[in-house]
C-alpha positions as CSV (number, residue, x, y, z in Angstrom):
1,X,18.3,161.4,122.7
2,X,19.7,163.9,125.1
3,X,23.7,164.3,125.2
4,X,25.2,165.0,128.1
5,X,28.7,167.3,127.3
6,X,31.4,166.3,129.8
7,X,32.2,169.2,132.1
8,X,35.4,168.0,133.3
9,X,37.6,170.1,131.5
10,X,41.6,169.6,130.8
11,X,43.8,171.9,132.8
12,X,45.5,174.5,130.9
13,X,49.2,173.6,131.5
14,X,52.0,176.1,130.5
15,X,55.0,174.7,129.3
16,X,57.8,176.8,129.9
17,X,60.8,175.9,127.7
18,X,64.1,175.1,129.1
19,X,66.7,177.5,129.8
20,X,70.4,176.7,128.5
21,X,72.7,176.5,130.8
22,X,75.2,179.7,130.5
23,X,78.6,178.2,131.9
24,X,79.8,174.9,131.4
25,X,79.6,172.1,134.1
26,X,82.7,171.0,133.1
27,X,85.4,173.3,132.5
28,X,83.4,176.1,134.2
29,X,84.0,178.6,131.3
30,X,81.0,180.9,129.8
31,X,79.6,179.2,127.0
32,X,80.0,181.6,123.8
33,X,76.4,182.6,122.1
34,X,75.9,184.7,118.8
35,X,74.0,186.7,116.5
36,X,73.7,185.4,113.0
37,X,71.9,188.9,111.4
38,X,71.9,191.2,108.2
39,X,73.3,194.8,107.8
40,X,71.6,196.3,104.8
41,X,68.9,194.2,102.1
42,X,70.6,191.0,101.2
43,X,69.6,189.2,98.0
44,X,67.5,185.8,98.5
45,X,70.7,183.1,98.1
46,X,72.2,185.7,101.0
47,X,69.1,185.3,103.0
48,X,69.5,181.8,102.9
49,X,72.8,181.2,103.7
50,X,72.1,183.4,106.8
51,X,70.0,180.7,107.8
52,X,72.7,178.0,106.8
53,X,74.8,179.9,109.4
54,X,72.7,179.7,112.1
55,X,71.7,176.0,111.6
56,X,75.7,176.1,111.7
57,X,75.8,177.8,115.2
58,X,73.0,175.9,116.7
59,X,72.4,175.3,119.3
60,X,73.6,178.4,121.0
61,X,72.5,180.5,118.8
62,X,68.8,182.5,118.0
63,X,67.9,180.8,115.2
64,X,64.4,182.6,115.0
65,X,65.9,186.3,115.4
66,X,63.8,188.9,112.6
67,X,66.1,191.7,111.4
68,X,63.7,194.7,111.1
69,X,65.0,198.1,109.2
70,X,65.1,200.4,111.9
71,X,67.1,197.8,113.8
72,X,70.8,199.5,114.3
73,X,74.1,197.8,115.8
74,X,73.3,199.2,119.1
75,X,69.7,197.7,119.5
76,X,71.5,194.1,119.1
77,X,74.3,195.4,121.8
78,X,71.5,196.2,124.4
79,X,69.8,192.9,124.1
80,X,73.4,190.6,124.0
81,X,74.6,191.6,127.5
82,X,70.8,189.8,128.5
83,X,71.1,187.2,126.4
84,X,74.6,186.4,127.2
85,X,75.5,186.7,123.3
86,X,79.6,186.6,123.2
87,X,79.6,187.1,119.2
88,X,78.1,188.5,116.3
89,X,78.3,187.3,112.8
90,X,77.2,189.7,110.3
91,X,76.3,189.3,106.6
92,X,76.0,192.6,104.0
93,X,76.7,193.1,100.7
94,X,78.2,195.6,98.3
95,X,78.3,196.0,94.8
96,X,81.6,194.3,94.4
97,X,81.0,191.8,96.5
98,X,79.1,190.0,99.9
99,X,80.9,190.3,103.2
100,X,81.1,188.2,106.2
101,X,82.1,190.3,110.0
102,X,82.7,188.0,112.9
103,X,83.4,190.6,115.8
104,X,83.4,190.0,119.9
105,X,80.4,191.3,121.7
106,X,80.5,194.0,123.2
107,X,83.9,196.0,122.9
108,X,85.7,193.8,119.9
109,X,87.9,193.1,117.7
110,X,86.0,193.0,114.4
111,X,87.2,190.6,111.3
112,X,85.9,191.6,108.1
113,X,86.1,188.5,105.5
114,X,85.0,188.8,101.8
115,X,83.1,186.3,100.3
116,X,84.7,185.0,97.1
117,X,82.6,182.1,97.0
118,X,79.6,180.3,98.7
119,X,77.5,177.3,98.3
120,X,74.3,176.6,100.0
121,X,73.6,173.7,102.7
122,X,70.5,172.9,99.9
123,X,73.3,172.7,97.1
124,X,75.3,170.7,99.0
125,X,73.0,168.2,99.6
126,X,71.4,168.0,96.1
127,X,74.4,167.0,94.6
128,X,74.9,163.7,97.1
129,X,73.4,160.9,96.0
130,X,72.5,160.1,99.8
131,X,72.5,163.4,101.4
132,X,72.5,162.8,105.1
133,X,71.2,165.8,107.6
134,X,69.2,164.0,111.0
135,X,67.0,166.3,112.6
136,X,69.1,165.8,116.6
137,X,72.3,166.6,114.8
138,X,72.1,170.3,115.6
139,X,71.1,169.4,119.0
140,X,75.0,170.0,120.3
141,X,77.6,172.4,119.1
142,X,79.8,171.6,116.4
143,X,84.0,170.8,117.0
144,X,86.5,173.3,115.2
145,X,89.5,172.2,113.2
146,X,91.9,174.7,112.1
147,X,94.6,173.9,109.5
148,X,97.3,176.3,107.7
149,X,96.9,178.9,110.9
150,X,100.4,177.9,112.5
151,X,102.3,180.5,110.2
152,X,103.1,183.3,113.3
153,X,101.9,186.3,111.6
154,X,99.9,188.4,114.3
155,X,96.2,189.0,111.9
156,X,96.3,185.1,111.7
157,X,96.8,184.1,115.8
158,X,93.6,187.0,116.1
159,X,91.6,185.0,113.5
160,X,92.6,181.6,115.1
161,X,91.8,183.3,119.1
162,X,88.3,184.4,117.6
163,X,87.2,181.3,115.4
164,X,88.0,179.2,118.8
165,X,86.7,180.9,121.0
166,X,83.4,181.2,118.8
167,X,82.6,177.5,119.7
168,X,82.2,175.7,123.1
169,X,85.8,174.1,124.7
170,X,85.6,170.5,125.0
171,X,87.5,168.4,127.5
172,X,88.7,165.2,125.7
173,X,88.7,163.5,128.8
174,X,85.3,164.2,129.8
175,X,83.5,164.5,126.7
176,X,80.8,162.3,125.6
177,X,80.9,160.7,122.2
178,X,77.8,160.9,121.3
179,X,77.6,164.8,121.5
180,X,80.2,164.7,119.0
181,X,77.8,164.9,115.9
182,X,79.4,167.4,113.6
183,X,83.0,169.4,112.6
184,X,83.2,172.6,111.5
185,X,87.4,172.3,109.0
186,X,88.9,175.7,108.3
187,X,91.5,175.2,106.2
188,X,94.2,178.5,105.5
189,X,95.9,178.2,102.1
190,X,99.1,180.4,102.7
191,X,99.8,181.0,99.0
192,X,96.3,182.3,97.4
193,X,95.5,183.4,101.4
194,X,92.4,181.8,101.3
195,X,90.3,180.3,103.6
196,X,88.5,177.3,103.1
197,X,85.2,177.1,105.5
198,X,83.3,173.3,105.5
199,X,80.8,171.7,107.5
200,X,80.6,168.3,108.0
201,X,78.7,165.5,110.2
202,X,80.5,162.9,111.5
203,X,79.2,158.7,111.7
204,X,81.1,155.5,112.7
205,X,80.4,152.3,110.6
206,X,81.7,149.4,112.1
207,X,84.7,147.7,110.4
208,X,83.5,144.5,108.4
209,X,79.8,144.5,108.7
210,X,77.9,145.4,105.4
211,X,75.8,147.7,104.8
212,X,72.7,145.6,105.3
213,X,73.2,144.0,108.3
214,X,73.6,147.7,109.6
215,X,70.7,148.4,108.7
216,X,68.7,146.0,109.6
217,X,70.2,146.5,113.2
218,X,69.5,150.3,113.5
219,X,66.2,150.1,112.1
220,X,64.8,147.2,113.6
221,X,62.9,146.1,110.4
222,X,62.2,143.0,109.3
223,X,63.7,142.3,105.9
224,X,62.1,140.4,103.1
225,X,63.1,137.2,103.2
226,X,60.3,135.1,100.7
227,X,62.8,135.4,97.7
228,X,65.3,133.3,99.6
229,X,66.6,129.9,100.3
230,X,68.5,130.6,103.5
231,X,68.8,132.8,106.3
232,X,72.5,133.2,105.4
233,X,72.0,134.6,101.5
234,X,70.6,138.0,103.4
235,X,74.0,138.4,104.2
236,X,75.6,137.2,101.3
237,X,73.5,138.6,98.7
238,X,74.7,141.1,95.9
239,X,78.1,140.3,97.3
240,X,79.0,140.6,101.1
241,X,82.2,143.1,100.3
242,X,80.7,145.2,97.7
243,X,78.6,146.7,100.2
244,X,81.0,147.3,103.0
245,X,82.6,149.8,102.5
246,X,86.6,149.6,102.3
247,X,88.6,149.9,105.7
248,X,91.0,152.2,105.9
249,X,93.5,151.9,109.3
250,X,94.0,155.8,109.2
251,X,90.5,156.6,109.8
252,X,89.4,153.6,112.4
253,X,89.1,154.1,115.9
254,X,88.7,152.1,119.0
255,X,85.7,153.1,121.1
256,X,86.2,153.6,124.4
257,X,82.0,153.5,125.2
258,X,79.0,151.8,122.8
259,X,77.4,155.0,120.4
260,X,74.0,153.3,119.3
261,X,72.8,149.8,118.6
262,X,75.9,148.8,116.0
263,X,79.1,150.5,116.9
264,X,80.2,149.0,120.6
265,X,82.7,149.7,122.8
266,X,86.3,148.3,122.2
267,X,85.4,147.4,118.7
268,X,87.0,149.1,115.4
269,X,84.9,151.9,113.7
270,X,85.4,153.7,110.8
271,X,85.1,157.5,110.9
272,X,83.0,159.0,108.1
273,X,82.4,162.6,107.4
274,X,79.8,163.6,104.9
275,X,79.7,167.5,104.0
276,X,76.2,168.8,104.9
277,X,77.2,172.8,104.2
278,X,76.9,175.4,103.9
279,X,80.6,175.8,101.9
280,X,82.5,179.3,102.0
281,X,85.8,180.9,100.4
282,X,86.9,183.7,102.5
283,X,89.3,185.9,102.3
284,X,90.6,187.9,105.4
285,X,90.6,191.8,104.6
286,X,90.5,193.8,107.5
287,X,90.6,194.1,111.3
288,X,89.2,196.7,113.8
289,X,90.1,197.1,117.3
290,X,86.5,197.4,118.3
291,X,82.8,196.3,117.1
292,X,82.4,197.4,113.7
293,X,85.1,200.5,114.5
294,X,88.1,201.5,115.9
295,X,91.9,201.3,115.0
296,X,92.4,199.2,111.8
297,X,94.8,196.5,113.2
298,X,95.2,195.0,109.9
299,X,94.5,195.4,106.7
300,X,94.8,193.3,103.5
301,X,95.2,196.0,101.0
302,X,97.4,198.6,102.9
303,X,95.7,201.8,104.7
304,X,94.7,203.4,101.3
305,X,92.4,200.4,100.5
306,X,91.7,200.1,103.7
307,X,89.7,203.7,103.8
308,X,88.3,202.4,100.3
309,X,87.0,199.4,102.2
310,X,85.5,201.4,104.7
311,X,84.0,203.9,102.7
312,X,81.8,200.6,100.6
313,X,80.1,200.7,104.4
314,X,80.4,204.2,105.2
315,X,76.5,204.6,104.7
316,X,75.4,202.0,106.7
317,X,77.7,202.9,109.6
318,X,76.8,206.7,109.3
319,X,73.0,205.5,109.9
320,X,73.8,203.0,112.9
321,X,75.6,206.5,114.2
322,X,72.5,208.6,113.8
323,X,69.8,205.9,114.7
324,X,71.8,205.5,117.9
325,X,71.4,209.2,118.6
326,X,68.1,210.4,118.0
327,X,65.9,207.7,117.6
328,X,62.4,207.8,119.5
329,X,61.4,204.1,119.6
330,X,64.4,202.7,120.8
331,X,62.8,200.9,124.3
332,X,60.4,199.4,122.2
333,X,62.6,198.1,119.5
334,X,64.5,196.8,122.3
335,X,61.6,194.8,123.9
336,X,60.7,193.5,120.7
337,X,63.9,192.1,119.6
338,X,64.0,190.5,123.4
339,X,60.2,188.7,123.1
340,X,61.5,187.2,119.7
341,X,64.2,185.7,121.3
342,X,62.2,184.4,124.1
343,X,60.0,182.3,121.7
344,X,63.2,181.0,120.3
């Protein structure tokens, strides 16, 4: 029996992703974008909680950028005044200890932060007993919370300016609920001069309704009714309050527009925020006048440490100073770096 192939073929359709948009319809302001990267060989839990940062960042952020070796500071300059990247958040490590630099793209100021402690967004979540992480919740920028900064001292207005200004502004009387998916609490303790870095996401439960009526509203399942007598022992089984959760006037709100199938407008909701990570203890050592050099606007440990800090870095800075100089391969480096971002 003959077969017959069919020549009518499907058309070969490129789909060209969508652009961001680069200022904001709303306030009109340029949307801040960064650089999550490495300087120097980072150990694997490091590695990892690079990509906890970007995850943080998303979504204006490249979340697919590949660090090479002969990558220097000034290849990542070129390609952020084409990309639009406002930031640059930069993990190294030492042999005393990891380090965190959040500096303004292109001419500064740098913050260098040590790492006293981390925990991983894969920690975090493994010791929940109901870790919760939807995919869409990265799919809008995170809110900021700053608490402990009020104090006046100039190094600590620079560090609130930059951890503000890192994140997009938000109009509250314009804003859309349901964009507000996650919070981003830094918390400034004044005596051990710590800060206190956590990420949370944020969900309403409606006030009074258990926990598996809610359910069964979001999912849309049908529950398993054969064991019962009566429609209404669904609702009363294992105990109608034992599954709601316990209200709490300081954390209800009234909702000025409906977010999903169970919380509606005008009707009480109870804020919940569940920590998704990744967690950080920084402490605030140093700041430059420019990126990654310059005048030493403050320091933590006086000029003397200062110089000592500096010199942990000095080799890595030395090579970024020659590789900017004489190296060779620099155009294509660049164009690399730039089709990488592309596809991200």
């Amino acid at each position: 029996m003959a077969r017959f192939r069919n020549k009518k073929r499907k058309p070969f359709v490129k789909q060209i992703a969508k652009k961001q948009p680069t200022v904001d319809h709303v306030t009109g302001d340029k949307i801040p974008r960064s650089f999550v990267f490495a300087r120097g060989k980072l150990p694997g839990p490091l590695r990892r909680l690079q990509m906890d940062l970007r995850k943080l960042m998303n979504p204006y952020t490249a979340l697919k950028l590949k660090e090479k070796k002969r990558n220097n500071l000034n290849d990542f300059w070129k390609v952020a005044g084409q990309m639009g990247v406002t930031h640059y958040l930069m993990l190294s490590k030492t042999d005393s200890a990891p380090y965190l630099r959040v500096a303004h793209a292109p001419h500064g100021p740098t913050l260098s932060f040590k790492i006293h402690e981390y925990s991983l967004a894969a920690d975090v979540a493994q010791s929940q007993l109901r870790p919760r992480c939807p995919p869409d919740l990265f799919k809008t920028p995170p809110l900021i919370v700053l608490s402990g900064f009020g104090t006046g001292e100039q190094h600590l207005k620079l560090t609130t300016i930059m951890f503000q200004n890192i994140f997009p502004a938000i109009d509250i009387n314009t804003v859309k609920l349901p964009s507000c998916q996650r919070i981003v609490l830094l918390n400034y303790n004044k005596e051990t001069k710590l800060i206190d870095l956590r990420h949370y996401s944020i969900r309403l439960q409606p006030v009074g309704v258990s926990r598996r009526i809610r359910k069964f509203v979001q999912n849309h399942q049908v529950p398993d009714l054969r064991s019962l007598q009566d429609v209404s022992d669904f609702v009363t089984k294992a105990g109608y309050g034992s599954e709601s959760e316990p209200d709490d006037e300081a954390a209800t709100v009234s909702l000025s527009s409906d977010i999903g199938r169970v919380n509606r407008a005008s009707t009480k909701s109870a804020v919940k925020l569940q920590e998704i990570g990744p967690r950080m203890t920084l402490q605030l050592v140093k700041i430059e006048e420019g990126l990654c050099t310059g005048r030493v606007i403050f320091s933590e440990y006086g000029n003397t440490s200062a110089k000592k800090l500096g010199n942990e870095e000095e080799d890595e800075q030395e090579s970024e100073e020659m590789d900017t100089d004489g190296q060779e391969n620099e155009d294509e480096e660049e164009q690399e770096i730039e089709e990488e971002l592309e596809e991200d």
